[in-house]
C-alpha positions in Angstrom: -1.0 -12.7 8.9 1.9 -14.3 7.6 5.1 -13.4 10.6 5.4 -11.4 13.5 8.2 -10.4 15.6 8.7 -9.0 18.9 11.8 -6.7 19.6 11.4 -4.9 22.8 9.4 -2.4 22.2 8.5 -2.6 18.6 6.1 -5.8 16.8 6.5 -5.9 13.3 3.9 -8.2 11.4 4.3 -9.4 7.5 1.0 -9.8 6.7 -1.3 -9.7 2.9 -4.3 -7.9 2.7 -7.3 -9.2 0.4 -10.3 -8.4 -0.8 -12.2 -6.9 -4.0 -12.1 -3.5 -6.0 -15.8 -2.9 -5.2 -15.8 0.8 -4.9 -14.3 3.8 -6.7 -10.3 4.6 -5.8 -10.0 8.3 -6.1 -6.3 9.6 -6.9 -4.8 12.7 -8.0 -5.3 12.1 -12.3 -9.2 11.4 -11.2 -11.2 7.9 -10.2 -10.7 4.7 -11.3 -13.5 2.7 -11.4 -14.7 -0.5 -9.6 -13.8 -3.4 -11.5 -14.2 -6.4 -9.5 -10.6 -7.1 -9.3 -9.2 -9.6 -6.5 -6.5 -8.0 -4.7 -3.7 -10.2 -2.5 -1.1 -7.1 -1.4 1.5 -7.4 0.4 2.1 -5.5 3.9 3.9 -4.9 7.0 3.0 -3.1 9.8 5.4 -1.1 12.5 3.8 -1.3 16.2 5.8 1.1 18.4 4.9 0.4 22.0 5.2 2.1 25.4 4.3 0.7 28.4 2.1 -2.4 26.9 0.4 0.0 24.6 1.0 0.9 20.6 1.8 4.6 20.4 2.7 4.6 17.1 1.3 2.4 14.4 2.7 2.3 10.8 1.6 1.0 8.1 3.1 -0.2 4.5 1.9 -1.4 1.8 3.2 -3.2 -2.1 1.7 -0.3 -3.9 3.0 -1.4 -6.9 1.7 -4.7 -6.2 -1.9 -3.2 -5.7 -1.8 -0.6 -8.2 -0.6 -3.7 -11.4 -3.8 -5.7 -9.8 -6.4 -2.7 -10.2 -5.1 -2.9 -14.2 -3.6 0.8 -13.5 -0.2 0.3 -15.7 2.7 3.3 -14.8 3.1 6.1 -17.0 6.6 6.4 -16.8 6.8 8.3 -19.9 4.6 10.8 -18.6 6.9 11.1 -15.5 10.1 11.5 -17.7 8.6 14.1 -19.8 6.9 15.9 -16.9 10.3 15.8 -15.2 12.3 17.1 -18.1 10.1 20.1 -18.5 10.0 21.9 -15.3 13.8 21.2 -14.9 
């Protein structure tokens, strides 16, 4: 945990998550495999509290922080050409 802040009720915390791509990531084009990666990725989280308790938790995280550390590299070509066709 890097920051937190307290405003009323709402905490919001800055904080990186770490660790190692030990396991398979499924995602929609199929599974990646582990490759022993060390991942450092950014997030913050949203507490939204009500009377002393978090009713809401959210959570964000540097996806494109996470994804460039697994070695997955953006197909922004596909994108374009997937976009052009079905418009």
């Amino acid at each position: 945990m890097h920051r937190f802040h307290v405003t009323g009720d709402l905490v919001t915390i800055e904080l990186t998550i770490e660790g190692t791509f030990g396991g398979p990531f499924p995602t929609p084009a199929g599974v990646i495999p582990p490759n022993g990666a060390k991942l450092s990725i950014p997030t913050a989280d949203f507490w939204y509290l009500k009377d002393g308790k978090i009713k809401e938790s959210n959570c964000y995280v540097g996806v494109s922080v996470m994804l460039a550390q697994l070695g997955v590299q953006p197909d922004f070509a596909g994108a374009v050409a997937a976009a052009t066709a079905s418009s």
